[in-house]
C-alpha positions as CSV (number, residue, x, y, z in Angstrom):
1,X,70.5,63.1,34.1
2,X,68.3,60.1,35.4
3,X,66.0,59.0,32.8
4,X,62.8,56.0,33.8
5,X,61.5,54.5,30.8
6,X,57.9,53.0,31.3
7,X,57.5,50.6,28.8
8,X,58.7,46.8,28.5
9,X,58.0,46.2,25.0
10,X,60.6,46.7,22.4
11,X,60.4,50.2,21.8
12,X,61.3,50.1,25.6
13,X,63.9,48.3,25.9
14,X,65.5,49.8,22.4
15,X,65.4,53.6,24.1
16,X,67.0,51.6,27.5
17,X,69.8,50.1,25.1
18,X,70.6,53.7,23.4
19,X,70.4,55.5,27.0
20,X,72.6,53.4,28.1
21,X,75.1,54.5,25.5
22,X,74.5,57.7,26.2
23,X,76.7,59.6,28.4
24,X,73.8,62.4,29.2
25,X,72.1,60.1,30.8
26,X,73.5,59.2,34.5
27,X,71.0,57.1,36.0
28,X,68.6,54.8,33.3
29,X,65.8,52.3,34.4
30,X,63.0,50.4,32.5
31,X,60.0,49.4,34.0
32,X,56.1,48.2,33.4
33,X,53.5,51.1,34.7
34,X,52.3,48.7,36.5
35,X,55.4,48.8,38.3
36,X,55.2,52.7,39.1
37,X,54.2,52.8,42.7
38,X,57.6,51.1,43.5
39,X,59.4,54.5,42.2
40,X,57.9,56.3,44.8
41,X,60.4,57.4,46.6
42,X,63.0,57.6,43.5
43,X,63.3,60.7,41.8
44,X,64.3,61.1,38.3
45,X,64.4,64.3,36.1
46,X,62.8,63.1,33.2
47,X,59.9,60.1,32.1
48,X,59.7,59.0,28.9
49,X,56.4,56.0,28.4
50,X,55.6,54.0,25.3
51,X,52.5,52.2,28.0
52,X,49.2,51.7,26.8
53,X,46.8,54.7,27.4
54,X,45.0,53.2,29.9
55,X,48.0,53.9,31.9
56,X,48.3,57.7,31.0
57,X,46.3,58.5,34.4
58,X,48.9,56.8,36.3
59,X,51.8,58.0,34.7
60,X,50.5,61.7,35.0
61,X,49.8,61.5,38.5
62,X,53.3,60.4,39.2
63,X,55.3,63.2,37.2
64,X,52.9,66.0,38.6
65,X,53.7,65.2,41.8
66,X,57.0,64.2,41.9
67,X,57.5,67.6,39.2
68,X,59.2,65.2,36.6
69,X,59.0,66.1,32.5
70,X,56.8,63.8,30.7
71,X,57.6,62.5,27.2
72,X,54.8,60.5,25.7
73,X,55.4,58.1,22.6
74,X,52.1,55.8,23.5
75,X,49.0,56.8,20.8
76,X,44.9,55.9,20.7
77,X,44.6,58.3,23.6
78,X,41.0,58.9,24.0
79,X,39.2,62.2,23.9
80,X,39.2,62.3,27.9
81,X,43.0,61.0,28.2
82,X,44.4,63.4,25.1
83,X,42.5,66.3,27.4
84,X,43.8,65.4,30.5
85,X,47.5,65.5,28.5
86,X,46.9,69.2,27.9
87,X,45.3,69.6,31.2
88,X,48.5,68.3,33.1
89,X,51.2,70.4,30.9
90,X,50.1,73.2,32.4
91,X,51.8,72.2,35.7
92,X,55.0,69.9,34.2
93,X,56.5,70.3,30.8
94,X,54.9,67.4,28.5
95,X,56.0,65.9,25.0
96,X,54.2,63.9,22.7
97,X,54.5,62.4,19.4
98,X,53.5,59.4,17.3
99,X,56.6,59.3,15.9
100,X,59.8,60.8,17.0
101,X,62.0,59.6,13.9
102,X,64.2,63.0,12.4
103,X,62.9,62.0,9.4
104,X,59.4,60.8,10.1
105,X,58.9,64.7,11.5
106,X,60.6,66.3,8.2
107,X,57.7,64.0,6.1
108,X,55.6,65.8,8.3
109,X,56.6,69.0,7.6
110,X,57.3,68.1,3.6
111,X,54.0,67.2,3.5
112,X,52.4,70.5,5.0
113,X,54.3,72.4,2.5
114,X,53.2,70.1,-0.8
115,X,49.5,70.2,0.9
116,X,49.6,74.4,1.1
117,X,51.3,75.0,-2.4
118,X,49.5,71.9,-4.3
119,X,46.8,70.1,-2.5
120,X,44.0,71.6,-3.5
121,X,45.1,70.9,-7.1
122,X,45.5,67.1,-6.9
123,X,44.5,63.9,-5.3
124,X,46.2,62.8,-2.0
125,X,46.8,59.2,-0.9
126,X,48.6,57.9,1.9
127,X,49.6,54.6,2.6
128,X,51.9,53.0,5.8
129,X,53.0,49.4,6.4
130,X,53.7,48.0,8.9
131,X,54.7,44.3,11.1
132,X,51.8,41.4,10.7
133,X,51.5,42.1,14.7
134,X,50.3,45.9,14.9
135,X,47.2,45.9,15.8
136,X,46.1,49.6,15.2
137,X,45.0,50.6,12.2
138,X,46.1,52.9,10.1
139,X,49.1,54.2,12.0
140,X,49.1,56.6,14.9
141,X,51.8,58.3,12.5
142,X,49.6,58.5,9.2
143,X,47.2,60.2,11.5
144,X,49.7,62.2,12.2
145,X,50.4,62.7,8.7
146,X,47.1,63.3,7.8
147,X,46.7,66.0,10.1
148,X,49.7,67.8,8.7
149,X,48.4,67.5,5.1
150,X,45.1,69.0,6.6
151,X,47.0,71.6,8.2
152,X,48.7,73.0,5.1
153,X,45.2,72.6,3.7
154,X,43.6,74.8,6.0
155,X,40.7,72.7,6.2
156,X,39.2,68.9,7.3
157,X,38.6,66.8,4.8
158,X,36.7,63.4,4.3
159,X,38.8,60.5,5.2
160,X,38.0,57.3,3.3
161,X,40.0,54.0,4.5
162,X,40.5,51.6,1.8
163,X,38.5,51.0,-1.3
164,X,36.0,48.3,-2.6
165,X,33.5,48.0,-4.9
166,X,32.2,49.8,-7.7
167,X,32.9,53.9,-6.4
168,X,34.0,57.1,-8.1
169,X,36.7,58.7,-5.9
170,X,35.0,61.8,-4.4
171,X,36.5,65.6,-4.7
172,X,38.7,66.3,-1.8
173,X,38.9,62.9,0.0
174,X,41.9,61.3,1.3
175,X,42.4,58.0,0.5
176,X,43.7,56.1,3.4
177,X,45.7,52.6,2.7
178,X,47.3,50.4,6.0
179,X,49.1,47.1,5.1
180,X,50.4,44.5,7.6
181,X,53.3,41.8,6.9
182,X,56.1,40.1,7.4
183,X,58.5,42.7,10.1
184,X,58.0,45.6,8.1
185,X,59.2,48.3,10.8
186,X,57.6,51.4,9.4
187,X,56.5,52.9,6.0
188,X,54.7,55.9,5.2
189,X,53.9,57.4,1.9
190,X,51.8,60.8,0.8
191,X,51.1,60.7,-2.9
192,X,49.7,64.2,-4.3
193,X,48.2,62.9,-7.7
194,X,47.7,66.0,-10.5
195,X,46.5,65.4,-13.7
196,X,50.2,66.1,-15.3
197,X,52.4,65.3,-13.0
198,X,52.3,63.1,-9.0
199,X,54.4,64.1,-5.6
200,X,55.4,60.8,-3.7
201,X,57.0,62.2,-0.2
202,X,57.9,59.2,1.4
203,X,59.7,57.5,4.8
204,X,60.8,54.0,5.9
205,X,62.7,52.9,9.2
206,X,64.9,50.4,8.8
207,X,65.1,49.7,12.3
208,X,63.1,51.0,15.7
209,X,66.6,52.2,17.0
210,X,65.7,55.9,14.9
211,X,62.5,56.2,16.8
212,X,64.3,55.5,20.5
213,X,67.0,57.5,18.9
214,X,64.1,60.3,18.9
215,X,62.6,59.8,22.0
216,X,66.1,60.4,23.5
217,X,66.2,63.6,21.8
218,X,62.8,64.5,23.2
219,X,64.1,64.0,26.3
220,X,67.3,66.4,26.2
221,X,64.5,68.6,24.9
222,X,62.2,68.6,27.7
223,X,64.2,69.0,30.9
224,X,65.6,72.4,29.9
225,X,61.7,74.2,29.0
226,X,58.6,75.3,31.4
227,X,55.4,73.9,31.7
228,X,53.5,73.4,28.2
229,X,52.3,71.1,25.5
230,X,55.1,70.3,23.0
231,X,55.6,68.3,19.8
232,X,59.1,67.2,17.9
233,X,58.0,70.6,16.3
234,X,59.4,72.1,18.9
235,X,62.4,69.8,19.4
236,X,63.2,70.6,15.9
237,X,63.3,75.0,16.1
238,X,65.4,74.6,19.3
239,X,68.1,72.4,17.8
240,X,67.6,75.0,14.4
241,X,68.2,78.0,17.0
242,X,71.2,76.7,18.6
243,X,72.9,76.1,15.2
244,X,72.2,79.2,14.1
């Protein structure tokens, strides 16, 4: 299996390293998306980018026409990018996550479940760290978390991102808390608060080797499915399936 990683950054060249280990892959390159049109006349069966979303157009172009399996780890998609994702897995099979960690995608689900049985009942806080040189905040995982907690829900809520001043916590909210130091490689934490009793469901990554470990994953996923939008979701009932 011949595997092209766009991405030069460490998350890149971390996936690159465990590929290479990897007897399933055959054939593994790393490259910039700027470097793309060189590839032209390689083909590979599956791409896997952690580029910036300005390259999504690019990168999309390039699998559709050369029929290749898209995984996507980049997020901060816009509206107009995110839709052109879904647009384009209609004609080639497409992954994407925020976080492709095992157990970042169990918080996930944990979370969902706390939110359906007991979320309406308490107060829900989540907070991530992360390295001094992220620049997006709060995490394109504690989105992702969020939207899971909303999910089990069944509803939106109000988001409110930090607190200051004199303010009662309003009915409903989710507090949202981002904090950057030192080489913190990833923390995320849901609180459900009750009067009685609080639910701390939390993750931490010790080292970015579990999230290329993921993406990897993704990719033995996504060669062997038609067309469509998928998620680690997915990943995760196929590998259930085949146990069972």
């Amino acid at each position: 299996m011949d595997l092209l990683i766009l991405s030069t950054g460490k998350m890149g060249q971390k996936t690159f390293e465990l590929a290479l280990e990897d007897s399933f892959f055959t054939k593994v390159k790393g490259i910039s998306s700027e470097e793309l049109h060189m590839e032209e006349y390689t083909q590979y069966n599956v791409v896997i980018t952690f580029s910036r979303p300005q390259a999504i157009f690019k990168t999309l172009d390039y699998c559709i026409r050369k029929n290749i399996p898209l995984v996507i780890g980049t997020t901060n998609f816009t509206n107009d990018q995110q839709n052109e994702i879904y647009k384009s897995s209609k004609k080639i099979p497409i992954l994407q996550a925020s976080n492709m960690s095992i157990g970042m995608n169990l918080l996930f689900k944990l979370a969902e479940i706390t939110a359906q049985i007991i979320g309406g009942q308490t107060d829900i806080e989540i907070i991530e760290a992360h390295h001094n040189q992220k620049k997006d905040s709060p995490s394109g995982s504690a989105k992702t978390l969020i939207d899971f907690i909303q999910k089990g829900l069944g509803y939106d809520t109000k988001l409110k991102h930090g607190r200051v001043g004199e303010e009662v916590r309003e009915k409903g909210e989710i507090g949202v808390h981002a904090i950057r130091g030192g080489n913190i490689v990833g923390y995320h934490e849901a609180q459900f608060i009750g009067p009685l009793e609080t639910i701390k469901l939390c993750h931490e990554a010790h080292d970015r080797g579990v999230f290329a470990s993921g993406a990897l994953t993704a990719c033995k996923f996504i060669v062997n499915v038609p067309p469509n939008f998928y998620t680690m979701e997915d990943v995760f009932d196929f590998t259930l399936r085949k146990r069972s």
